[in-house]
Backbone as CSV, one residue per row, in Angstrom:
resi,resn,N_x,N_y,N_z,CA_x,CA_y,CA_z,C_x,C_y,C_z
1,UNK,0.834,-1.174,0.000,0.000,0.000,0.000,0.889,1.251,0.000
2,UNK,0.495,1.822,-0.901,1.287,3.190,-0.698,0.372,4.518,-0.089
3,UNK,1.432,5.141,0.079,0.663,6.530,1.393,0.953,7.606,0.475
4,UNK,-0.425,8.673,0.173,0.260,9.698,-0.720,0.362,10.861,0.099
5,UNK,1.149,11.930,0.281,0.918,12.726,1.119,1.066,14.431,0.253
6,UNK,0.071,15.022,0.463,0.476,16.398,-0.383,0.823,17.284,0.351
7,UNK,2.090,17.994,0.542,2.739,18.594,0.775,2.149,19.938,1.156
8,UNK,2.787,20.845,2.339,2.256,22.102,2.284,3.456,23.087,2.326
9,UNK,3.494,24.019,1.227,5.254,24.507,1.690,4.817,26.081,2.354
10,UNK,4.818,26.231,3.268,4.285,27.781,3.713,5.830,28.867,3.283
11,UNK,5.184,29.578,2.634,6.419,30.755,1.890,6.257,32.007,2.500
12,UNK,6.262,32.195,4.019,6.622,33.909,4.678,7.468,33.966,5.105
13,UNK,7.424,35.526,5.645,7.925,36.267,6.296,9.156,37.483,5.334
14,UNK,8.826,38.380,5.833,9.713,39.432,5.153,11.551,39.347,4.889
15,UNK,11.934,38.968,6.209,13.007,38.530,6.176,13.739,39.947,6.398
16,UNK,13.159,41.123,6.932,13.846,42.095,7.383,15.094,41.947,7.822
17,UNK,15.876,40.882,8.406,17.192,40.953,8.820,17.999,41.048,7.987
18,UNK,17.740,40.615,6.559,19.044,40.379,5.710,18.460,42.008,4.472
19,UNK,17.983,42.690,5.224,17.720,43.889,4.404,19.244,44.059,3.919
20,UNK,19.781,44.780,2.943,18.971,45.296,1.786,18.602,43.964,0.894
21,UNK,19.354,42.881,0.687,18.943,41.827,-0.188,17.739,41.484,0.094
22,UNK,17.051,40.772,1.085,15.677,40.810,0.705,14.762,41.752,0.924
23,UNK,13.593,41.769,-0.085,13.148,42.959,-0.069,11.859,42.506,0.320
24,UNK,10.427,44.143,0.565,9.239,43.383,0.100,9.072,42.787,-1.510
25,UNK,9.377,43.090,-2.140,9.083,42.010,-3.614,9.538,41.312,-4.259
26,UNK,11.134,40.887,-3.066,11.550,39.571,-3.140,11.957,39.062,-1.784
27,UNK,11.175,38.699,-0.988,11.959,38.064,0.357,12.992,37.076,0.287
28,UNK,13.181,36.930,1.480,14.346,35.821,1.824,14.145,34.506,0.940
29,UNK,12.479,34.020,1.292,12.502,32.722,0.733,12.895,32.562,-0.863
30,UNK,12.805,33.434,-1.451,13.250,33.571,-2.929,14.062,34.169,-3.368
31,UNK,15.290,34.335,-2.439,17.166,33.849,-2.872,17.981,32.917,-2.575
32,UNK,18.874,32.665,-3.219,20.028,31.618,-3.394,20.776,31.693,-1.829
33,UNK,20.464,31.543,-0.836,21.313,31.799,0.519,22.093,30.626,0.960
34,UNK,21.845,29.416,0.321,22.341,28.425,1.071,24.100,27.323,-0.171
35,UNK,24.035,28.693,-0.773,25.781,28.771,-1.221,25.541,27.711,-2.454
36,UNK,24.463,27.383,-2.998,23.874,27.016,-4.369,23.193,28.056,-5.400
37,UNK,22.668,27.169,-6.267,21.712,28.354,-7.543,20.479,28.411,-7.495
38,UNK,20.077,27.614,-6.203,18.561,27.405,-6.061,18.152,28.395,-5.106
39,UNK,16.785,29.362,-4.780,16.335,29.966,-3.848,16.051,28.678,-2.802
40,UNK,16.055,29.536,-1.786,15.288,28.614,-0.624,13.745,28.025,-1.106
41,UNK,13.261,28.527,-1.923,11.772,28.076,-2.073,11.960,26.648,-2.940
42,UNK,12.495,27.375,-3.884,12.975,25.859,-5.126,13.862,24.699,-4.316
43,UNK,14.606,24.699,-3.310,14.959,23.763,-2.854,14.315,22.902,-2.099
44,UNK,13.474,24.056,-1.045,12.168,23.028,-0.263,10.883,21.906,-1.751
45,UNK,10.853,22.609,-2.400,9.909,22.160,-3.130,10.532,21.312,-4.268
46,UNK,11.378,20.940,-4.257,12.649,20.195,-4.469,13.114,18.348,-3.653
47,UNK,12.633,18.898,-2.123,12.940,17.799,-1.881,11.826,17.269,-1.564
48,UNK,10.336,17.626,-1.579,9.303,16.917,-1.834,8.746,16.328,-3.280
49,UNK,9.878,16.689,-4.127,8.931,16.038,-5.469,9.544,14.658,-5.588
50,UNK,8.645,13.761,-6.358,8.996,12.193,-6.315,8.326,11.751,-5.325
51,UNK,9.076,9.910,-5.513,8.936,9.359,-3.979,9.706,8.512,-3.485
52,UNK,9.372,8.292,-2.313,10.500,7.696,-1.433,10.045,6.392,-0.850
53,UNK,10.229,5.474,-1.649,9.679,4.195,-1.139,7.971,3.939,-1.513
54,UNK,7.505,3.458,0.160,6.150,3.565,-0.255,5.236,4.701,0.002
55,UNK,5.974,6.455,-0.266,5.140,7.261,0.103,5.486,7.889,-0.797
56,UNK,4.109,8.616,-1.616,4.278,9.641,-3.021,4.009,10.382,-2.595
57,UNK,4.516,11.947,-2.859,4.274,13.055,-3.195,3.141,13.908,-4.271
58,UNK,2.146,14.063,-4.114,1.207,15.075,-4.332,1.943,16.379,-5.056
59,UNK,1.436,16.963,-5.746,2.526,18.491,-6.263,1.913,19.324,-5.028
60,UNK,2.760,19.882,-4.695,2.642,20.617,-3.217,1.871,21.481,-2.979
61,UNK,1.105,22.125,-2.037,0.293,23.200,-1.837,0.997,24.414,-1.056
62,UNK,0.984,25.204,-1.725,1.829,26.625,-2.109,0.934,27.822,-1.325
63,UNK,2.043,27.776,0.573,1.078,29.194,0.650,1.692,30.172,0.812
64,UNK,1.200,31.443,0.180,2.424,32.487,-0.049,1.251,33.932,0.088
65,UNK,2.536,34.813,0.339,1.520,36.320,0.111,1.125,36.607,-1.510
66,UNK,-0.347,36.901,-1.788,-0.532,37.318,-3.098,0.707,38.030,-3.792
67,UNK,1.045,39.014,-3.390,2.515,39.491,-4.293,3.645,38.941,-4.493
68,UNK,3.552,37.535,-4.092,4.518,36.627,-4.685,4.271,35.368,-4.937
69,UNK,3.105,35.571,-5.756,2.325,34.297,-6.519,3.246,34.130,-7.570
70,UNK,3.431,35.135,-8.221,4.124,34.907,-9.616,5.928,34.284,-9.166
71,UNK,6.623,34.894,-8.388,7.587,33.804,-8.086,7.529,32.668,-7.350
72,UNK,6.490,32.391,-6.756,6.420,31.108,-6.398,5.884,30.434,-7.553
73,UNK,5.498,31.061,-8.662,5.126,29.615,-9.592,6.507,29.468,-11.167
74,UNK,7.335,30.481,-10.713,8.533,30.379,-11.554,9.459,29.169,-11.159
């Protein structure tokens, strides 16, 4: 039997600490910080795609502030 599970990736917070790089209309979660080419968002949503044995992945449910709908679906 396999277990499917759909994912929830929650995408806030401003990320005021690392001002000036993140901004409001690009926060933290959508830059490269972790010394790769991927934002933090693309990597979380990254290691839920596929599956792992007997548990599949669902395409994830994406919650984000309206003004960054459009990079969360890039």
């Amino acid at each position: 039997m396999t277990t499917r599970i759909i994912p929830a990736i929650m995408s806030g917070g401003a990320g005021t600490r690392l001002w000036p790089v993140s901004t409001q209309a690009r926060p933290k979660q959508f830059h490269a910080l972790s010394g790769g080419d991927a934002s933090l968002f693309t990597e979380t949503a990254l290691r839920v795609k596929g599956a792992a044995g007997a548990i599949t992945f669902a395409p994830p449910l994406i919650l984000c502030n309206v003004r960054h709908a459009e990079l969360a679906r890039a």
